[in-house]
Backbone bond lengths (Angstrom), bond angles and torsions (degrees), N, CA, C in turn:
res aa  C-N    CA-C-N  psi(-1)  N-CA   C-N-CA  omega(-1)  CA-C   N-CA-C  phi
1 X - - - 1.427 - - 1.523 108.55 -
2 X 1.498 110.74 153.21 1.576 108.76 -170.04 1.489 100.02 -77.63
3 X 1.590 113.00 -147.97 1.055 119.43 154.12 1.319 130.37 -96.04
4 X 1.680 106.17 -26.96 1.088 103.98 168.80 1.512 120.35 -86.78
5 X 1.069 134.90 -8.54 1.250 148.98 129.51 1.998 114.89 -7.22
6 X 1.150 92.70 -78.76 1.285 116.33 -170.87 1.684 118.79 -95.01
7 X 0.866 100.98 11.30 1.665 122.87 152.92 1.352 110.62 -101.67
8 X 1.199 131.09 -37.72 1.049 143.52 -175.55 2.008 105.55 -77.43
9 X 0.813 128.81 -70.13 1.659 142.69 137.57 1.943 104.43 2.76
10 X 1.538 88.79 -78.97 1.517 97.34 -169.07 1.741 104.52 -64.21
11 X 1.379 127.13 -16.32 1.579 134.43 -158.05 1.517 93.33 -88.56
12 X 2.052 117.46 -40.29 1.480 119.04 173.68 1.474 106.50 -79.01
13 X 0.946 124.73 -11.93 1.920 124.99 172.84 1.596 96.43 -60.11
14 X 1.309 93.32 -80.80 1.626 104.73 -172.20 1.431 109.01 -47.98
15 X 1.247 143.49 -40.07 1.668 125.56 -168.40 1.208 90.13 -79.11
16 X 1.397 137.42 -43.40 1.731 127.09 -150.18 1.320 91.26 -70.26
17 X 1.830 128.58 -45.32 1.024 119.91 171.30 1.647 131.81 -31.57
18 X 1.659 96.49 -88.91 1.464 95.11 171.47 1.308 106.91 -111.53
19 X 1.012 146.64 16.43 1.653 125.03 160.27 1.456 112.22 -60.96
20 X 1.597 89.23 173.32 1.854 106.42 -160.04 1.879 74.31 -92.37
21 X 1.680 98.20 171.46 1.507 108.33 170.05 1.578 126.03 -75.06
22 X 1.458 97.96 -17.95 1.739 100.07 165.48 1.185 119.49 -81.58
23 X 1.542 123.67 5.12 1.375 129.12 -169.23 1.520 99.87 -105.36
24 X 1.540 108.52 -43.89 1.315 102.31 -166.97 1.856 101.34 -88.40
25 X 1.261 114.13 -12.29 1.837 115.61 152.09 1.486 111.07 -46.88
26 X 1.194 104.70 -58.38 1.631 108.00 -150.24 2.041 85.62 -85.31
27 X 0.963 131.81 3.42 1.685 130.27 173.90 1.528 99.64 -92.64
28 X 1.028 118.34 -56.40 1.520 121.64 172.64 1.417 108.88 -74.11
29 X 1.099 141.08 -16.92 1.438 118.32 129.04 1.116 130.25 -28.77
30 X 1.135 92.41 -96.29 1.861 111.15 -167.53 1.800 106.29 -44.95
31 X 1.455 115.43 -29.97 1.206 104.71 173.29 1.487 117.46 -99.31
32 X 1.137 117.48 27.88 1.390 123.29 -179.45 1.657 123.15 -34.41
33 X 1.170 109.47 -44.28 1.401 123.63 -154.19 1.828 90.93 -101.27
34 X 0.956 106.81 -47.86 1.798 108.58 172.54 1.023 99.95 -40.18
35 X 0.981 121.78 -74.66 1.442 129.42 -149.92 1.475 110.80 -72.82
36 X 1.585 123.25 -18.80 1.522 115.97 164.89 1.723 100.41 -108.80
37 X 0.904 102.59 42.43 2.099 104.78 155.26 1.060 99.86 -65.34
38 X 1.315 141.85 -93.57 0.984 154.84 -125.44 1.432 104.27 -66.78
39 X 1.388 111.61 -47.08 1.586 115.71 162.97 1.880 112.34 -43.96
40 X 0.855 113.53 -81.90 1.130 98.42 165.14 1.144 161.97 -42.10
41 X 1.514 108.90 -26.35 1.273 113.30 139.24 1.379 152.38 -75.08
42 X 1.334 108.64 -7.05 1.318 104.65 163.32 1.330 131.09 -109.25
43 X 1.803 105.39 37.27 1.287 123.14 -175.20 1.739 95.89 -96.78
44 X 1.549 122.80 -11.75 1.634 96.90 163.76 1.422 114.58 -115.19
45 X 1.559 121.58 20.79 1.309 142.48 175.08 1.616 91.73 -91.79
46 X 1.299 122.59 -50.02 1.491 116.26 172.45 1.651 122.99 -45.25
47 X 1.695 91.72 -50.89 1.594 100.75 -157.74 2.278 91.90 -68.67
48 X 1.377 99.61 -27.25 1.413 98.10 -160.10 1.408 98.00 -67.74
49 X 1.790 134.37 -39.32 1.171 152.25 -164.23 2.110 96.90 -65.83
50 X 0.753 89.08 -69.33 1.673 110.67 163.69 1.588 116.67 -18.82
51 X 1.568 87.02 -70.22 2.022 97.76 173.34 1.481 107.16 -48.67
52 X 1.231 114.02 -69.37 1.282 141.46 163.08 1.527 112.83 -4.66
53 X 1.187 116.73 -73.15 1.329 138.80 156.92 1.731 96.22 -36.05
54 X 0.792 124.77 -85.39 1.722 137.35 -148.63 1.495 95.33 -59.90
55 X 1.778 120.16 -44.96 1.438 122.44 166.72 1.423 119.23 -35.28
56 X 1.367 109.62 -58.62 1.611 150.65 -169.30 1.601 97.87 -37.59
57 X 1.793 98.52 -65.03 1.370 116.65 175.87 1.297 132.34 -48.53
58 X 1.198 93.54 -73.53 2.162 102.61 164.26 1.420 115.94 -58.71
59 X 1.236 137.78 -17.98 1.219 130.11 166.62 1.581 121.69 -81.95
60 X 1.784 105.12 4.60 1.367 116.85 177.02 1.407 120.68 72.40
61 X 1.615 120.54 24.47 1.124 109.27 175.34 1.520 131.02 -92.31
62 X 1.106 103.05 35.90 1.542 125.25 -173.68 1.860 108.45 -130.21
63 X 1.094 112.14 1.17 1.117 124.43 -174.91 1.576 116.97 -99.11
64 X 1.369 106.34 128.86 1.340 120.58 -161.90 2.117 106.57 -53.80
65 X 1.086 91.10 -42.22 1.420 84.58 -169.01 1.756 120.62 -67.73
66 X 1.647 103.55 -160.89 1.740 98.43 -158.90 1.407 99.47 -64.81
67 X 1.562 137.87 -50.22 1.154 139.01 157.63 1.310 123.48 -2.97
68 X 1.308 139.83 -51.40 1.437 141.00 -108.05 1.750 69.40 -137.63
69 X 1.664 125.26 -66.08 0.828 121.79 -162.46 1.701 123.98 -70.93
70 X 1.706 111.22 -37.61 1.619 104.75 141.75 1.320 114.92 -30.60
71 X 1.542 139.67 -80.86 1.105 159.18 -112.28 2.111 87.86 -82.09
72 X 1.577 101.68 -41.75 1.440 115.57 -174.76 1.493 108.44 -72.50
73 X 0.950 108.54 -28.91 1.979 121.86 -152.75 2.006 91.56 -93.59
74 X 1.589 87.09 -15.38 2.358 76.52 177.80 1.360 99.91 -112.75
75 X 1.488 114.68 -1.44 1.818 108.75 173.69 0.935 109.89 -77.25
76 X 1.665 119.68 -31.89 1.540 129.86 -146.67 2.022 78.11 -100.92
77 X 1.198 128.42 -55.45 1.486 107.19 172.72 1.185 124.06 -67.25
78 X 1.556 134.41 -51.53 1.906 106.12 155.23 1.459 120.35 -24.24
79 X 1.165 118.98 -61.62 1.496 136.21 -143.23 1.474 102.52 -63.63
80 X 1.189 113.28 -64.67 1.696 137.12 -170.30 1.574 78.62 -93.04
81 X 1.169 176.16 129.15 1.434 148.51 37.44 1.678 93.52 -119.81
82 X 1.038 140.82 20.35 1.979 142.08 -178.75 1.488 79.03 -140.43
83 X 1.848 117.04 -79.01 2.008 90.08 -164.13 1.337 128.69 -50.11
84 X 1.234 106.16 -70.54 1.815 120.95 177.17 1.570 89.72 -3.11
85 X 1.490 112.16 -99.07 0.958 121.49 -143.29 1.745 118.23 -49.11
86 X 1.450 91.60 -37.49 1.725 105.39 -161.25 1.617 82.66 -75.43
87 X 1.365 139.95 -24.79 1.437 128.97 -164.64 1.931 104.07 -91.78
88 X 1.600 109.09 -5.83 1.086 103.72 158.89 1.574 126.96 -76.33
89 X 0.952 107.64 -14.81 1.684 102.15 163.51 1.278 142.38 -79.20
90 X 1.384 99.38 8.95 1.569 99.85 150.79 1.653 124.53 -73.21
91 X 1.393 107.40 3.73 1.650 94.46 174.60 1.304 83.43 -101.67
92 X 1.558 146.69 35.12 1.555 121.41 162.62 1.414 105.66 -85.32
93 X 1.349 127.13 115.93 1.303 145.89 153.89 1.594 106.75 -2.14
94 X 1.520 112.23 122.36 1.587 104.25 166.05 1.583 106.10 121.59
95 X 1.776 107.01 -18.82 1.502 94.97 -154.04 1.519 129.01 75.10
96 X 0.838 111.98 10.57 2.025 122.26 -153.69 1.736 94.90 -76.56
97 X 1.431 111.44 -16.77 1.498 96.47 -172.15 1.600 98.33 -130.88
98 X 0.998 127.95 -14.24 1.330 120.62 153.71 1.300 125.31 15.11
99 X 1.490 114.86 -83.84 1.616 103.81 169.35 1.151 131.66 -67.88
100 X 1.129 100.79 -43.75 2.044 102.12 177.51 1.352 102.50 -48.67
101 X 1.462 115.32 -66.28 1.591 107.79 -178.17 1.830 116.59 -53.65
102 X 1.308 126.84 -20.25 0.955 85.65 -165.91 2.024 106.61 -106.38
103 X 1.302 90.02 -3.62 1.726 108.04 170.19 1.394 119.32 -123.26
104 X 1.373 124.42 24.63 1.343 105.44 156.78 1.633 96.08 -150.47
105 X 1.554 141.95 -37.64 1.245 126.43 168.72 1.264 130.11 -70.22
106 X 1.892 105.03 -15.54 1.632 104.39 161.96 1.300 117.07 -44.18
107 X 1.474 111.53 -54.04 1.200 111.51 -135.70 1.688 103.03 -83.93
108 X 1.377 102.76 -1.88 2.078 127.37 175.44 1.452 95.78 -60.04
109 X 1.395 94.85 -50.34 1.615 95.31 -150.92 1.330 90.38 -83.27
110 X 1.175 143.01 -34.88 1.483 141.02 178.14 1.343 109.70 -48.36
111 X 1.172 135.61 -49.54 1.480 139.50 138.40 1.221 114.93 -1.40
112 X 1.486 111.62 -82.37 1.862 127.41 -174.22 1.840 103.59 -42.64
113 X 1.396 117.48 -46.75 1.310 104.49 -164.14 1.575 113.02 -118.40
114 X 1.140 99.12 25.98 1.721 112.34 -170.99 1.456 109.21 -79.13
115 X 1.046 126.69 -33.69 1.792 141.03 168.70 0.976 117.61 -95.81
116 X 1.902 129.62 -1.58 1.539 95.43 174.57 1.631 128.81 -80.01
């Protein structure tokens, strides 16, 4: 988390705490749009996850035969040998990977174990 992040965090701690209810109105105001980022952004992380899926399909990787199961056996090694690791860096000190890990190497490793 940044700093302004987490100033921001600790600023909704404290009003929910003791602020009056017109205080914590007028906080969710003013941060209206902050606070639905995240909504919005992962409305083309969805649509991309989605394609993905539909790719997945027509390329037969859901399909019983030797095809389907190659096709499974290199997702599950991308997936688990690129996510795993890269999704271990969320214990690097700082927050520093925060987003990447949690919107773009998830979705690696989601790969690796999505067919077994």
């Amino acid at each position: 988390m940044d700093r302004k992040s987490n100033t921001r965090c600790l600023q909704f701690i404290e009003i929910s705490r003791s602020g009056s209810w017109l205080e914590q109105i007028r906080y969710r105001y003013d941060s209206f749009w902050a606070n639905r980022l995240e909504s919005i952004m992962i409305i083309p992380m969805n649509i991309f996850l989605f394609l993905t899926g539909v790719r997945l399909i027509r390329s037969g990787a859901l399909a019983p035969d030797e095809k389907g199961k190659a096709i499974r056996g290199t997702m599950l090694r991308w997936g688990l040998g690129l996510g795993l690791p890269l999704n271990l860096l969320i214990f690097v000190p700082g927050s520093l990977f925060a987003i990447p890990v949690r919107y773009v190497f998830a979705p690696v490793l989601s790969l690796g174990y999505m067919l077994l």
